[in-house]
Every structure is written in C-alpha cells, then in structure tokens.
NUMITI-91409 format. One line per field, with one value per residue (C-alpha): residue number from 1; residue in three letters; x, y, z. Coordinates in Angstrom, 3 decimals. Example, Ala and Ser with C-alpha at 12.3 -4.5 7.8 and 13.67 -1.06 7.14 Angstrom:
<rs>
pos	[1,2]
code	[ALA,SER]
px	[12.300,13.670]
py	[-4.500,-1.060]
pz	[7.800,7.140]
</rs>
This chain:
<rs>
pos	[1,2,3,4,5,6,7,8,9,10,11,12,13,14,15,16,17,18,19,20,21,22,23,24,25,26,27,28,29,30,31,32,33,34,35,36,37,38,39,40,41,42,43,44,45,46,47,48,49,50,51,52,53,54,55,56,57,58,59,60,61,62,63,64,65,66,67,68,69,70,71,72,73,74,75,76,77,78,79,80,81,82,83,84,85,86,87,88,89,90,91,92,93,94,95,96,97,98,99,100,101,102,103,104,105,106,107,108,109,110,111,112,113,114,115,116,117,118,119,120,121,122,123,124,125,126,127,128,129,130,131,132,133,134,135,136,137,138,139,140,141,142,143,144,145,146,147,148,149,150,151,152,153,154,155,156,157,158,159,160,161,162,163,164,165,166,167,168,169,170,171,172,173,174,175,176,177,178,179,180,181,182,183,184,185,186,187,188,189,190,191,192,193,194,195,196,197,198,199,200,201,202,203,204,205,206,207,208,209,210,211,212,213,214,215,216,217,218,219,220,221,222,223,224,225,226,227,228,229,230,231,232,233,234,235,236,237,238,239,240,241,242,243,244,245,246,247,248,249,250,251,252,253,254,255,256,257,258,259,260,261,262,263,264,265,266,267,268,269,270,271,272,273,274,275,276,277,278,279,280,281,282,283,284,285,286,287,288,289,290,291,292,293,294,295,296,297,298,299,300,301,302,303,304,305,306,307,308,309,310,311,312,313,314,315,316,317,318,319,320,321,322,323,324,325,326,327,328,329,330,331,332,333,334,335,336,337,338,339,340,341,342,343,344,345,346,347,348,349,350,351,352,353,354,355,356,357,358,359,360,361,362,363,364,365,366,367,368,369,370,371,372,373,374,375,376,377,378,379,380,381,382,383,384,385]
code	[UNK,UNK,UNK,UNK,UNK,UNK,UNK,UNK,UNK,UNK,UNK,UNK,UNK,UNK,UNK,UNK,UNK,UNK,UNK,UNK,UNK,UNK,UNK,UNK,UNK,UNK,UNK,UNK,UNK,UNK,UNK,UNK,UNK,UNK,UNK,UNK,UNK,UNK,UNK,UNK,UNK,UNK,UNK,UNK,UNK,UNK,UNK,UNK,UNK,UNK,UNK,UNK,UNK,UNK,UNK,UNK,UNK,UNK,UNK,UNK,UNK,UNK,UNK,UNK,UNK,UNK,UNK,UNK,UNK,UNK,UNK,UNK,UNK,UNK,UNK,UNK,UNK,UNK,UNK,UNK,UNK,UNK,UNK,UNK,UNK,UNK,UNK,UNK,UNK,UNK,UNK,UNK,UNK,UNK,UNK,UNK,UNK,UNK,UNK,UNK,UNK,UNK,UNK,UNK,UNK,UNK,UNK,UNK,UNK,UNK,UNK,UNK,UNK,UNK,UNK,UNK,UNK,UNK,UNK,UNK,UNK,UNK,UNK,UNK,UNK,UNK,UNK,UNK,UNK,UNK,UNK,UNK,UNK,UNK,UNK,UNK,UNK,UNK,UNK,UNK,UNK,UNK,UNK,UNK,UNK,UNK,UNK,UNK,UNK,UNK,UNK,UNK,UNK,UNK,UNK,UNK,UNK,UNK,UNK,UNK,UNK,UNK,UNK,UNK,UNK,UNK,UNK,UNK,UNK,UNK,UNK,UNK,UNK,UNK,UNK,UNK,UNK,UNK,UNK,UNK,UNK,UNK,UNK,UNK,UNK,UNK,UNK,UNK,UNK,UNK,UNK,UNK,UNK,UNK,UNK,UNK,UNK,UNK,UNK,UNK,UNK,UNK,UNK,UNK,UNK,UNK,UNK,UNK,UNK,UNK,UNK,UNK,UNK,UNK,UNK,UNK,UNK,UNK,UNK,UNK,UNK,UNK,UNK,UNK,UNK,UNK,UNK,UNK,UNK,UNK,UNK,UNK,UNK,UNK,UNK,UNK,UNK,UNK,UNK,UNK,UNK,UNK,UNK,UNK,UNK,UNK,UNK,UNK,UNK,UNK,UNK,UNK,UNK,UNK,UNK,UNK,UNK,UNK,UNK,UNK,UNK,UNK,UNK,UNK,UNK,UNK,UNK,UNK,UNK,UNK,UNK,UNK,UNK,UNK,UNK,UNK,UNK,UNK,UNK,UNK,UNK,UNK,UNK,UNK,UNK,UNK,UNK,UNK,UNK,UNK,UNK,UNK,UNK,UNK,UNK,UNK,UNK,UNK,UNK,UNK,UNK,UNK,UNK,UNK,UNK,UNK,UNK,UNK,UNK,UNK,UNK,UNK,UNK,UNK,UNK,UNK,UNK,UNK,UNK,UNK,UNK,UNK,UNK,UNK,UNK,UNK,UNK,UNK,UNK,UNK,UNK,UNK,UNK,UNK,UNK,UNK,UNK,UNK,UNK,UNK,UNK,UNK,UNK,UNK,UNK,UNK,UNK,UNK,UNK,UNK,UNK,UNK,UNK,UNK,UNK,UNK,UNK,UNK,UNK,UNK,UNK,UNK,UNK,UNK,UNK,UNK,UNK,UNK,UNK,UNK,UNK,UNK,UNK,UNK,UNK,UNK,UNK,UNK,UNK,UNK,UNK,UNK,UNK,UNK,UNK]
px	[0.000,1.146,2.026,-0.746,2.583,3.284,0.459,-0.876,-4.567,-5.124,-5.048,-7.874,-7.173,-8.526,-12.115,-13.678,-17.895,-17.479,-16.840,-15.605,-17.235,-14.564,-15.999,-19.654,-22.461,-22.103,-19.600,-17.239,-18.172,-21.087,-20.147,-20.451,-17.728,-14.240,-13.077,-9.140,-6.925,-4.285,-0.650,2.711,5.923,8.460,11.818,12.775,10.523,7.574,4.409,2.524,-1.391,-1.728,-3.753,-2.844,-4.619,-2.910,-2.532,-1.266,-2.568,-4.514,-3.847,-5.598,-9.096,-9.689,-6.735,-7.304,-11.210,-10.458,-7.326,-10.102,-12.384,-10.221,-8.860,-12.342,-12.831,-10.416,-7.179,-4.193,-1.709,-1.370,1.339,2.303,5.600,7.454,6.714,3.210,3.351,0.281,2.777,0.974,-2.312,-1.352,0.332,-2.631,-5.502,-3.662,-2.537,-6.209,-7.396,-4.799,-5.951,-9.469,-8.773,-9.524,-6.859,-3.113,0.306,1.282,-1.434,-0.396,1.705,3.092,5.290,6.381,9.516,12.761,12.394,14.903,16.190,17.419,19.340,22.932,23.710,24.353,20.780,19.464,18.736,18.278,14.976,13.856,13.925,11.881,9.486,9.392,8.388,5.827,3.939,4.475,5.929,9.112,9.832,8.237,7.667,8.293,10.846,11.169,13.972,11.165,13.341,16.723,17.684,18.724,17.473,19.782,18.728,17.951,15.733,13.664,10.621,11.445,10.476,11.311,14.673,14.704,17.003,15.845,12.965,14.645,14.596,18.167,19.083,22.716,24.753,24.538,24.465,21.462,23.868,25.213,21.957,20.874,23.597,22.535,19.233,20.693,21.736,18.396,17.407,20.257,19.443,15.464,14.120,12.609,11.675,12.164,13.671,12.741,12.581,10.373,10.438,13.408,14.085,15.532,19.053,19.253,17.694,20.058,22.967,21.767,21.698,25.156,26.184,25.025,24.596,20.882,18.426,14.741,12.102,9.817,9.785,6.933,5.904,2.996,0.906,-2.861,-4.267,-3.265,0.515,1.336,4.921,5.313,8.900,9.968,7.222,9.067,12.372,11.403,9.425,12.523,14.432,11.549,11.133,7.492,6.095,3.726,1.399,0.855,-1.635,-3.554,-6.641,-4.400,-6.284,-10.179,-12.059,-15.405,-15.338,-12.530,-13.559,-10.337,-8.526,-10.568,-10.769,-12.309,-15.497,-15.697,-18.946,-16.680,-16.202,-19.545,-20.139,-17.842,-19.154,-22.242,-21.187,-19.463,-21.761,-18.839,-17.516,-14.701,-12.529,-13.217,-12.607,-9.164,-8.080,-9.089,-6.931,-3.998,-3.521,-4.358,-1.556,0.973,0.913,-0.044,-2.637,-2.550,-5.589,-6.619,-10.194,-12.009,-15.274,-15.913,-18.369,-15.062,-13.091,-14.881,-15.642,-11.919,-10.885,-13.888,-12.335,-11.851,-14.683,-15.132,-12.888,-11.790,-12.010,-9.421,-11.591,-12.343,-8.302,-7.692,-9.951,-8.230,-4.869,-6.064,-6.342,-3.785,-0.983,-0.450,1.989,2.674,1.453,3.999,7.259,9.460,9.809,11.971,14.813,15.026,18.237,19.706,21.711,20.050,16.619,14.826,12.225,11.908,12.642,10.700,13.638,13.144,9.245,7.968,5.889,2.556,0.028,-3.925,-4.811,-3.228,-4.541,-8.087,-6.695,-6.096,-9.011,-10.931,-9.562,-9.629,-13.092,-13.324,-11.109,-13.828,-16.023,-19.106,-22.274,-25.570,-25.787,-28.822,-29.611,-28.884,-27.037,-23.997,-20.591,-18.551,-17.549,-14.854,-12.649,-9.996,-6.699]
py	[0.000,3.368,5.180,7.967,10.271,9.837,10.924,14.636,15.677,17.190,21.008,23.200,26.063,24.221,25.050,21.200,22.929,23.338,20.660,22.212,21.917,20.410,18.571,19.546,21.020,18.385,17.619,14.461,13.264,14.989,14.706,18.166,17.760,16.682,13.605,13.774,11.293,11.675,11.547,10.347,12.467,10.476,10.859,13.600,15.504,15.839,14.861,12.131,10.721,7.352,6.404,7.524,7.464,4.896,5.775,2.356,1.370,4.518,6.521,9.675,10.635,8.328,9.104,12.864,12.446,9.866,12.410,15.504,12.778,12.108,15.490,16.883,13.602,14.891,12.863,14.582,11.616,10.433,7.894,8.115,6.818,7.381,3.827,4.368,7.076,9.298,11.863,14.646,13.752,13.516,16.795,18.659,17.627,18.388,21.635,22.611,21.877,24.141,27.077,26.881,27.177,23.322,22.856,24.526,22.457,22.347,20.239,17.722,14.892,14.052,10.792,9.205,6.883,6.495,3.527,0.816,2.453,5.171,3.775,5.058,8.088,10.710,10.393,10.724,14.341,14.310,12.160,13.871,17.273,15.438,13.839,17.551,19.317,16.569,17.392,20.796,21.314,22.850,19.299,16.055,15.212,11.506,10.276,6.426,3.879,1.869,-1.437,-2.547,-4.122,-1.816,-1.868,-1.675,2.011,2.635,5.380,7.378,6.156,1.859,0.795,-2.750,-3.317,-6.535,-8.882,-12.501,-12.701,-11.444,-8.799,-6.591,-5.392,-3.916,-4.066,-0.760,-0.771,0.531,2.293,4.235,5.069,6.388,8.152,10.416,10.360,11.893,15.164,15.664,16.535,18.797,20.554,20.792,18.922,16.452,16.671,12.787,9.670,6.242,2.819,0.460,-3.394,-3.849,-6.628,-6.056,-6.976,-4.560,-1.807,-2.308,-2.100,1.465,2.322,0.923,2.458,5.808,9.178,8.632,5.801,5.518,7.094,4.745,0.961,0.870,-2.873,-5.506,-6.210,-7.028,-9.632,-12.425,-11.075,-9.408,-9.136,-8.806,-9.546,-6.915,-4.571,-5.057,-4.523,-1.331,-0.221,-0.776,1.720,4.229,4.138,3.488,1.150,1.714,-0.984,-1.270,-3.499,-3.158,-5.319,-8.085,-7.140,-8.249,-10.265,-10.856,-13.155,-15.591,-14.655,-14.183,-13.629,-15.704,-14.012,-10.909,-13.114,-15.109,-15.647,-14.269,-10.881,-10.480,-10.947,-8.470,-6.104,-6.733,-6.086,-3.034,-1.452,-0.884,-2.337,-5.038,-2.514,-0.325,-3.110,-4.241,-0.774,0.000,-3.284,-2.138,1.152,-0.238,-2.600,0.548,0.751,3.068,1.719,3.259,1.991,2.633,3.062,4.800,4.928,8.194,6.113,3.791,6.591,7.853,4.841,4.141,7.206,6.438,4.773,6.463,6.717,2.850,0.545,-2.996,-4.778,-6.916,-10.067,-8.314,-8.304,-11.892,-13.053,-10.967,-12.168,-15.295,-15.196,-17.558,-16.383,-16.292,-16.069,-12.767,-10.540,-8.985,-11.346,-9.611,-12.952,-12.168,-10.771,-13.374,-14.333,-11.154,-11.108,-7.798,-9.811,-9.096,-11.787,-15.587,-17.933,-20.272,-22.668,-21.079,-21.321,-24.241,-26.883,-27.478,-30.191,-29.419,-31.544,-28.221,-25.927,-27.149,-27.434,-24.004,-22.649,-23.718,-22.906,-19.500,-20.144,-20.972,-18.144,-15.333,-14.565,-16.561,-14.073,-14.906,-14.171,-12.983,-15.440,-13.381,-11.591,-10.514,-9.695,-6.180,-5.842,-3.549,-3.808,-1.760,-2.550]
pz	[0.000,-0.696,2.902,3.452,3.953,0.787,-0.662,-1.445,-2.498,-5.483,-6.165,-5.285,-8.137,-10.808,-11.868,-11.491,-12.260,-16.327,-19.035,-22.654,-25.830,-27.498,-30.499,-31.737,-29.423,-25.893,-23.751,-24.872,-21.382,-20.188,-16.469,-14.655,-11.851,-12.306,-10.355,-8.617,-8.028,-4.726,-5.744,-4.636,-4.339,-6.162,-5.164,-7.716,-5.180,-8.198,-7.657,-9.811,-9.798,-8.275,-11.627,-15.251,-18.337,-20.643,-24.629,-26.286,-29.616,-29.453,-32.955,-34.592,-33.681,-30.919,-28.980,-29.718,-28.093,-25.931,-24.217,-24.396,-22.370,-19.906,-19.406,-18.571,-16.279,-14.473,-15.380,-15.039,-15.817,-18.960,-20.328,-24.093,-26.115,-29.379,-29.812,-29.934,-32.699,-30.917,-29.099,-31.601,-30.487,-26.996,-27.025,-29.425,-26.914,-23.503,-25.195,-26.403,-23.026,-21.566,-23.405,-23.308,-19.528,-18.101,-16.811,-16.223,-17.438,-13.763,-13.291,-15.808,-15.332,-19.115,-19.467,-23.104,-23.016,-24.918,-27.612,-28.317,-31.384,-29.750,-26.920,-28.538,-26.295,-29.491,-30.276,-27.066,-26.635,-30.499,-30.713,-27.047,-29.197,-31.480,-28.876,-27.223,-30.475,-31.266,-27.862,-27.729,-24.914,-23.014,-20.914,-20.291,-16.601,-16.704,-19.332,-19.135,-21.236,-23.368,-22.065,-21.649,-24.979,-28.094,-31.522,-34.327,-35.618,-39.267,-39.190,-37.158,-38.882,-38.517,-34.939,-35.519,-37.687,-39.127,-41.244,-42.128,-40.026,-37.020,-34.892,-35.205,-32.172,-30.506,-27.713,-26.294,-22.956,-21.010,-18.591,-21.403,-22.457,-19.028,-18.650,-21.341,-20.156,-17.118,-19.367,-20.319,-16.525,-15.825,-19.501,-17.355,-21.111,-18.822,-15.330,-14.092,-15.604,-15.125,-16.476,-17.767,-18.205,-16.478,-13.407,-10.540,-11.261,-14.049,-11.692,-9.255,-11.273,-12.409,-8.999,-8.482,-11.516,-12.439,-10.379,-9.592,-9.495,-11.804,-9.835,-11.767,-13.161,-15.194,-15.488,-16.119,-13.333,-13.206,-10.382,-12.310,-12.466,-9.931,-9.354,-5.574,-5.338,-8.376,-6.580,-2.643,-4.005,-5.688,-3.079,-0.623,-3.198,-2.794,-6.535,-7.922,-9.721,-12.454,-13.810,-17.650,-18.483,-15.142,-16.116,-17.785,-21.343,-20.615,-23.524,-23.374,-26.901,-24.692,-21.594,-20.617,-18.225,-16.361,-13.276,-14.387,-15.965,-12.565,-10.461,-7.548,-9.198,-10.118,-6.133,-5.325,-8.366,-7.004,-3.284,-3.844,-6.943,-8.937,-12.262,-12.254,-13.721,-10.612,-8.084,-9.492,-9.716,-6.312,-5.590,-7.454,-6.068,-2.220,-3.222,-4.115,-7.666,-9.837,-12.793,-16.262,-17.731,-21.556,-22.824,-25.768,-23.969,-21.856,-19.383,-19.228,-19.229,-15.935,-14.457,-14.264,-11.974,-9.959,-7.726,-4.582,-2.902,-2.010,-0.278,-0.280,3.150,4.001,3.209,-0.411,-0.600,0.361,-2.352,-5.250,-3.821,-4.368,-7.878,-9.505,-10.967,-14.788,-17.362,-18.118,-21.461,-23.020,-23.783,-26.598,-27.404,-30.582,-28.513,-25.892,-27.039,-25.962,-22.664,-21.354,-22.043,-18.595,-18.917,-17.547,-20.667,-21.812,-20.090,-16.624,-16.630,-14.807,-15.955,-15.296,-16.178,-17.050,-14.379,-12.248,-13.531,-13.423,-9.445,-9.202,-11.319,-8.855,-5.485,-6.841,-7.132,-3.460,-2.452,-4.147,-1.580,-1.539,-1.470,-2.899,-6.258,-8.269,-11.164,-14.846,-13.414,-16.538,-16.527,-17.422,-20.747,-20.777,-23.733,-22.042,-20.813]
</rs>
C-alpha cells in the first residue's frame, strides 16, 4: 500500500464545475464535476497521480477524443511513447485543453519513453527534441527507457529493424543510455527519468552504476501477475512502480482472463456497486501501484478514476490475492536471445500439467467470496486494458 505520507490531495485552483465543448455542441463526457486522483511524491521531489490514463494502440481521432475525455474527467496523468506514434495527439488535446482554460500544465503529469532504437547516447537528446516538439511542450515530466535491450537504428521512422525474419538489435548498454538520459534533466528537457520493463538486477545495477536511481519501473501487473517480489524490491528503493496493463487485457469473446469473468467478481461487483474494472483498480492502487488503464469509452473513461470513494475490506483483498498467478502478457519474445533480455525464458518457466490448472481454477473459485448471487445476473464488458 502506498504510505498515506506519501500521498498529497489534489489542487484546489482548478475550476472542477465546467466541461468544454470540445468537439460539436455536448460535452465528450457529459459529467459536470471533475473527479481527482491523490498523488505520490516520487523521489525527484515531483508529484505524480496514483492512476494515469494509458494511450497504447490509441492513434488519430480516438486518442485525440479519448485524451479531451479524460482530461475533462479529471485525469491529469497520462502515459504516451514514441513507440506508440500518438505523441501529436497527446500533445494537441492536452494543449487545447490548456488554453481553453480546463486545466493549467502544472497540473499535468506528461510521461512518453525512450524507444529501443534510440538507446545510442548521441541520439538521445536528439529524438527527445523530437518527442518535445511533437507534444508541444518545453519538458516532459516523466521520461522512461522503453526497455533494456537496443534496436539496431535505421531510421527514425522503422520501430522494428529486421534482417531474415529477425529482430536486429545492438549491444549498447542501457547504462550508457541512461547516462545520457541523465543530461536531459540537468538541460530541465525532462523533469524525471525512469525505467520500464526492467528486473531487478538490471535496476540495481543502475543504482550501483550511475549518479541517480529511476524514480519509476513501469511494469505488467494485473491480479493475475502481480509481481510482488519486483514490486518489494522497488518499493525498498523508494522508486514506484507503475502498472501497464492493469486489467491483464479483458475479452469478453474468450472470456479471458478468467478471473475478471468469474462468479466471484460479479459478487464483489455486485457487493461493492462498482464495475470489475473499478474493483481491481481499487486493488492495485491499495496494493501501491499506480494503474494506467486505456479506454475509448468516456463512461469507461470515468468509471476508471472512480475509484476512490469505495474501499476494499481486508476479506475483499484476500480473495483478489487469491487469484492464480499467470503467465505474463507482453514477452518480446523475438529478442530473448539477448543477454540484457529481462524476462523468464521459456527454459526457466515451470511446468505445469492441465490436471493443475483445473486445481487451481478452482480454489480460486473458493477463495472469491461466496455471497448470494442474483440469477442473470452478466458480466462487465470492458474492452480496455
């Protein structure tokens, strides 16, 4: 759990009565009071939301509405990457909001991330000159390395270098590249640096290595994945840990994960009045994360920073930690091979048979809480992340 001295409430200047008219004649949300999220100090002494307002796979006119949405919600996080080619439409919505008067850039807390192409230090402050002009703005708060391993660079444009099939990557070292992610804090381009998909060895040996640690390890972590040794160490280091991912990628088609379908959240959606979105978020940042969810759907959209006005009891937590653990999401399976890979192998996984896991599907089933449960009663379909 994040320590209540930690965190700070939100500001008080900012008008929360008005939405914009943004696009058309109504409101892209049509709610009439902003909601707030508390934040945590990170150790750069800035402040950051304990929930952001994810961007992946969000390109064009969606993410341009769907940032507008969430700005008049009252998000004031919001995670973006040169990887994800929306840094424009980031920047052009935040920016719009600005000057219609929603909200001041103070109040936003603006992170995009380093990718793998760029990890040779002569093109670091290069392509963050790029990144900066592409938002539109003097500095990014939170600047994050994408992940450890380097990508052979070709061009700006080419994300993913390949010869024969493969994946081209370098050997520049991550240190290196931090190092010069270091300049671009003393030259004030960016505010904070962190990292993201790294493990703890390769944390620690920034720490041991370099003038100052991450303030941030952005990771995957959703109840089925939850990470709790990666998430102690970094806690120990006072650097936070953001989760990407934070619902583990709901679909209703699969049903999948299966935890998020299960009678025992609809007991505790049903216990609660809240959304299974809401309840694992709620989870999450009780847990001391901080959740970037990503939706397209302004009731989503709200929904998702509605969390702070219910709580879990401790028997509500015992039943989500209960929920067995998974394989993770996202592998970069095509690099494994590399040694700054920060990933279990396939080699290291262990084995399990169907009989187990037909075990453990249902002692999680036992674990949920066991409330009466009204008959049609349906399950969430969120489509988010």
């Amino acid at each position: 759990m994040i320590p209540a001295r930690c965190l700070t409430t939100c500001d008080d200047e900012e008008d929360n009565t008005r939405v914009a008219l943004i696009l058309g004649e109504k409101p892209v949300c049509g709610v009439k009071t902003l909601l707030m999220a508390p934040k945590i100090k990170l150790s750069s002494g800035y402040e950051m939301p304990v929930i952001g307002f994810g961007t992946y796979k969000m390109r064009g006119y969606q993410c341009l509405t769907a940032v507008h949405c969430a700005v008049e919600t009252g998000f004031r996080h919001f995670d973006t990457a040169y990887f994800y080619e929306n840094e424009k439409e980031v920047g052009e919505a935040i920016r719009t909001q600005i000057q219609m008067g929603n909200v001041a850039r103070e109040n936003i807390f603006l992170t995009t991330k380093l990718w793998n192409t760029h990890h040779d230090p002569r093109d670091v402050r290069r392509i963050c000159e790029k990144q900066l002009e592409a938002l539109g703005f003097d500095y990014i708060d939170l600047y994050l390395m994408h992940f450890p391993v380097g990508f052979k660079h070709m061009c700006d444009e080419i994300m993913i270098p390949m010869e024969a099939d493969k994946v081209t990557t370098n050997e520049i070292d991550y240190i290196d590249t931090w190092r010069a992610m270091e300049e671009l804090v003393r030259l004030g381009m960016v505010r904070s640096i962190g990292v993201s998909n790294f493990n703890m060895e390769q944390v620690q040996r920034i720490i041991q290595c370099s003038a100052s640690k991450p303030v941030v390890n952005q990771v995957e972590i959703w109840p089925g994945f939850m990470q709790k040794d990666l998430v102690d160490y970094c806690r120990y280091n006072g650097i936070v840990v953001i989760a990407y991912a934070p619902l583990g990628q709901p679909d209703r088609e699969d049903h999948s994960p299966i935890y998020f379908f299960s009678e025992g959240m609809r007991r505790l959606m049903k216990k609660h009045n809240r959304t299974a979105a809401q309840i694992v978020l709620r989870y999450l940042v009780d847990y001391g994360v901080v959740p970037i969810p990503k939706s397209g759907s302004p009731l989503h959209i709200t929904q998702n920073l509605n969390i702070f006005d219910f709580q879990l009891n401790d028997a509500d937590t015992r039943a989500l930690r209960g929920i067995k653990a998974k394989e993770r999401l996202i592998k970069y399976d095509s690099v494994k091979d590399h040694p700054f890979y920060p990933f279990e192998r396939d080699e290291e996984q262990p084995e399990q048979t169907e009989e187990f896991e037909q075990q453990q599907e249902k002692r999680q089933t036992k674990l949920l809480p066991a409330e009466p449960q009204e008959e049609g009663a349906e399950t969430v379909d969120q489509g988010d992340e």
